[in-house]
C-alpha positions, 0 to 999 in steps of 0.5 A: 422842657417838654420832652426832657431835652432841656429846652432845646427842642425847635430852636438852634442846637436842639434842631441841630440835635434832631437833624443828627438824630434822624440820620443816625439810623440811615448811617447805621444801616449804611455801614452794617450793609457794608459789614464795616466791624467798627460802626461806632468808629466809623459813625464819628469819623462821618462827623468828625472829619468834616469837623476837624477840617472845618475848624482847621479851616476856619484858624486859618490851619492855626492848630492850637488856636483849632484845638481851643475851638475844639476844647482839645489838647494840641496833640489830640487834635494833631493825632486825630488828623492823623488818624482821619487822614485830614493834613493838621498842617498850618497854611503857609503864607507866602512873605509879601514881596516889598516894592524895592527901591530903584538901584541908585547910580 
């Protein structure tokens, strides 16, 4: 717990916190240059979207099995797809085709 960081620093997620950390400021810059009015918006939206997807992905699109993940309301989630643009839709599975028995005479 040298800088305070609770003892994250160098391994698992404190690596994962530092990498976020040093591209904060690259995409803050990024989206000021664009005169984007809503950088905190958009900022999240650059982490949550891959985020979402990839938990949606991962369930299989199960969507409250994804929020569980997330340690999100169902409709939270459903409404944050929405918002990104990211189809909160459950994969559909096509039945399995049985090998029918052959016409008795």
């Amino acid at each position: 717990m040298a800088d305070g960081d609770g003892g994250r620093n160098g391994t698992g997620i404190g690596l994962l916190a530092r990498a976020v950390a040093d591209a904060v400021p690259g995409i803050v810059e990024h989206l000021c240059a664009a005169n984007n009015p809503r950088v905190h918006r958009e900022a999240l939206a650059l982490l949550e979207r891959p985020l979402l997807a990839h938990v949606l992905a991962l369930t299989g699109g199960n969507q409250l099995r994804a929020a569980r993940m997330l340690g999100l309301n169902r409709n939270t989630l459903r409404k944050r797809c929405r918002e990104l643009s990211l189809p909160a839709t459950r994969v559909v599975r096509r039945p399995r085709v049985r090998a029918s028995a052959p016409p008795t005479a």
